[in-house]
KELOBA-520305 format. One record per atom (N, C-alpha, C): x, y, z. Coordinates in steps of 0.05 Angstrom, whole numbers, padded with zeros to 5 digits, always signed. Atoms other than C-alpha are relative to their C-alpha. Layout:
REM residues N
XYZ/...
//
This chain:
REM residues 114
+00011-00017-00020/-00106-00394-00064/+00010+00028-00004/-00017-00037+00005/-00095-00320-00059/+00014+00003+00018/-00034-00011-00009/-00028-00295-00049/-00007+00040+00005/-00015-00029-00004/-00007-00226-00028/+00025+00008+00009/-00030+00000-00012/+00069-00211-00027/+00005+00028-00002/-00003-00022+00000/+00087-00135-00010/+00029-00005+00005/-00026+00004-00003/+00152-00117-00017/+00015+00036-00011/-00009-00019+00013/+00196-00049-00023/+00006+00010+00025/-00007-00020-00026/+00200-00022+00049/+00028+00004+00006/-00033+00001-00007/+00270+00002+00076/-00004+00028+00023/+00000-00028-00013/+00292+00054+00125/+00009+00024-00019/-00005-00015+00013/+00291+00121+00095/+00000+00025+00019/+00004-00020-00015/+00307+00185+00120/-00031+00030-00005/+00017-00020+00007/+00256+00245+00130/-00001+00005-00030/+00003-00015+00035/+00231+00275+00059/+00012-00017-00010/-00009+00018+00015/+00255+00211+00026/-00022-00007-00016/+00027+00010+00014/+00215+00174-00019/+00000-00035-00003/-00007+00028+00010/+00198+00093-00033/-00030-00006-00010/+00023+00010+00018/+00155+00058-00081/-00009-00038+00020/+00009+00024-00010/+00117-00003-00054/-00007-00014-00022/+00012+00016+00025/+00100-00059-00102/-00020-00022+00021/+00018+00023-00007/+00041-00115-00085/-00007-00018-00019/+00012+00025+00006/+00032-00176-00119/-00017-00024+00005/+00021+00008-00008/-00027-00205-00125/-00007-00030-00014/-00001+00026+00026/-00039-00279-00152/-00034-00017+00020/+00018+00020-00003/-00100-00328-00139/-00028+00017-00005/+00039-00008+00009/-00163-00283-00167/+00004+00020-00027/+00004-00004+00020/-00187-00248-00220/+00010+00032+00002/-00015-00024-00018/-00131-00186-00198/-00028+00027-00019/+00017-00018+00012/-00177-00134-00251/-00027+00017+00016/+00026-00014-00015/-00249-00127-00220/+00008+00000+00025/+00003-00005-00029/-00224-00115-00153/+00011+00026+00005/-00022-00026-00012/-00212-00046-00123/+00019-00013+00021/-00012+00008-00019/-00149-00046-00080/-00001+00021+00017/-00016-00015-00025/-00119-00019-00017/+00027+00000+00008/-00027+00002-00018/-00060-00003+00021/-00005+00011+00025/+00006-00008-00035/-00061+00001+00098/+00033-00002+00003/-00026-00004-00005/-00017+00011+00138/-00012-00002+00034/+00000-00002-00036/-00006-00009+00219/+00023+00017+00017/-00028-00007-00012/+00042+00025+00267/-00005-00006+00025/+00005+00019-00026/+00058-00006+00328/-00017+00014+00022/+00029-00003-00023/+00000+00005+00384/-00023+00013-00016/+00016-00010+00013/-00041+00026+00335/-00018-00017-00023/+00021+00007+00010/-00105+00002+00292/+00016-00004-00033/-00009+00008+00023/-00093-00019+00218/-00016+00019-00009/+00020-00022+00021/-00116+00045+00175/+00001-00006-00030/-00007+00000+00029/-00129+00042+00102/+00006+00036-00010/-00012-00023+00010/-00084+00099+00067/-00007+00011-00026/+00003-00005+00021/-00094+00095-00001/-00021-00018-00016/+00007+00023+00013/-00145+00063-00054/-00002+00000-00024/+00001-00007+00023/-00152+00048-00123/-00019-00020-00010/+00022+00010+00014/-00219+00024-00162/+00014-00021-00026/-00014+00019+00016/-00219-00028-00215/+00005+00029-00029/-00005-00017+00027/-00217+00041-00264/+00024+00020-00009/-00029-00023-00008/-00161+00068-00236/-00009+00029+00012/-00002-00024-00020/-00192+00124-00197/+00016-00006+00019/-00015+00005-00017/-00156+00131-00133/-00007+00023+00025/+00006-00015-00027/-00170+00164-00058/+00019-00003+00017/-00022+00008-00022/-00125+00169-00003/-00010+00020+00027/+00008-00022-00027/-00131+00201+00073/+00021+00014+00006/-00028-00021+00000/-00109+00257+00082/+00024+00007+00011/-00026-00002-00010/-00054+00243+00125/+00015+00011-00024/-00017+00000+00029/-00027+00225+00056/+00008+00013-00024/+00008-00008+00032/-00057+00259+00000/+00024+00019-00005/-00022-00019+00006/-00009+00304-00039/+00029-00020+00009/-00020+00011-00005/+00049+00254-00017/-00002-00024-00004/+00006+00019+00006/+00028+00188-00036/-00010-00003-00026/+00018+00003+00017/+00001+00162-00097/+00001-00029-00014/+00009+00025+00009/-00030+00093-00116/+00002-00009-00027/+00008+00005+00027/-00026+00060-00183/+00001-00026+00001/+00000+00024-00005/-00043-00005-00206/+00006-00016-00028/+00011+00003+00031/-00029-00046-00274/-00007-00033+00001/+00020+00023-00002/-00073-00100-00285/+00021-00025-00017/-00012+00022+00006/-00036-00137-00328/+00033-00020+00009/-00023+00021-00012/+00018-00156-00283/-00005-00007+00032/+00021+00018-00013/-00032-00169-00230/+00019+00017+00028/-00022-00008-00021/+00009-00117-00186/-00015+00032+00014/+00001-00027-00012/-00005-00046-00141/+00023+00007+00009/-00016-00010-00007/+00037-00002-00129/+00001+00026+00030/+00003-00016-00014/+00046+00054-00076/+00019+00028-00002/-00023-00013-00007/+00093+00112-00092/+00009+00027+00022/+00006-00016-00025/+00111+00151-00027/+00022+00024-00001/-00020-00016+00003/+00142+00216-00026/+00005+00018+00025/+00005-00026-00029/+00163+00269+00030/-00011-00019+00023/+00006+00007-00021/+00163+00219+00079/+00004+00012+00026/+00005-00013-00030/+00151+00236+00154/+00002-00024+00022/-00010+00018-00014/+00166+00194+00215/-00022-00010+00007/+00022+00008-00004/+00095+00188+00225/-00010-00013-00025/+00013+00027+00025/+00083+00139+00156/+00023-00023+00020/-00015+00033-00001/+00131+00088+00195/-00018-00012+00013/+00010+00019-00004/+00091+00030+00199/+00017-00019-00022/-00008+00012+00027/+00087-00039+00159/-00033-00001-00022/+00029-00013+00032/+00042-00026+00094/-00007-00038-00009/+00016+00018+00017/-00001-00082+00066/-00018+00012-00016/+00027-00008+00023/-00052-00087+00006/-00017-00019+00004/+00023+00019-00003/-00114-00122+00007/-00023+00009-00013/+00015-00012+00014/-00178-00107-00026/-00018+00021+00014/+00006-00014-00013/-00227-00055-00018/-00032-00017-00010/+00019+00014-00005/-00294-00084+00001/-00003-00033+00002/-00004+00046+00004/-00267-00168-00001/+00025+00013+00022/-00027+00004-00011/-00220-00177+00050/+00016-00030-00010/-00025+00027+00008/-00161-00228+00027/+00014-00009+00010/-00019+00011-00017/-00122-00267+00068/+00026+00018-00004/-00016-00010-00009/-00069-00214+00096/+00030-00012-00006/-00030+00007+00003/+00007-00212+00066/+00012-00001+00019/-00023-00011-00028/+00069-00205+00114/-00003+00023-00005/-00003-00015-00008/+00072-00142+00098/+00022+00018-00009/-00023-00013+00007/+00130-00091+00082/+00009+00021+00017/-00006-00024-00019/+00166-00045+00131/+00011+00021-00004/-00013-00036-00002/+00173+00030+00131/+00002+00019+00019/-00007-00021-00014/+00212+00065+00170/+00014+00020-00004/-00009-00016+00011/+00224+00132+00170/+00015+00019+00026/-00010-00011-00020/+00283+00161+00214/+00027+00020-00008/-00009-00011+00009/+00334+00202+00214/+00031-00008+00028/
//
């Protein structure tokens, strides 16, 4: 079945930085664009960042300029690397696809405090 294990979150202070990793197992990880969302508590699940099966990549602009998505296919993994964090990215970040939804990881927590 499909897996999704996110993993990398930690507390960090302001203007810090952390890399997210997602592991992806039970499909054909290649043709699928991904995502990364992100929830924060009382709030809606947004998608932040995405990346095609070609490796283009988009993000909202909360983000852009401070985030940046990569993905390598052959270890069936996404990445997220976050820079210049702000107290407003603390949520917890998941990946999932973009246009398939996949049964939802736990998740990874980032908070950002000082």
């Amino acid at each position: 079945q499909v897996q999704l294990v996110e993993s990398g979150g930690d507390l960090v202070q302001p203007g810090g930085s952390l890399r997210l990793s997602c592991a992806v197992s039970g499909i054909i990880f290649s043709i699928y664009g991904m995502g990364w969302y992100r929830q924060a508590p009382g709030k809606q699940r947004e998608l932040v960042a995405q990346i095609s099966r070609s490796g283009s990549t988009n993000y909202a602009d909360s983000v852009k300029g401070r985030f940046t998505m990569s993905r390598v296919n052959a270890k069936n993994t996404v990445y997220l690397q976050m820079n210049s964090l702000k107290p407003e990215d603390t949520a917890v970040y998941y990946c999932n696809g973009i246009g398939i939804r996949f049964p939802w990881g736990q998740g990874t927590q980032v908070t950002v405090s000082s």
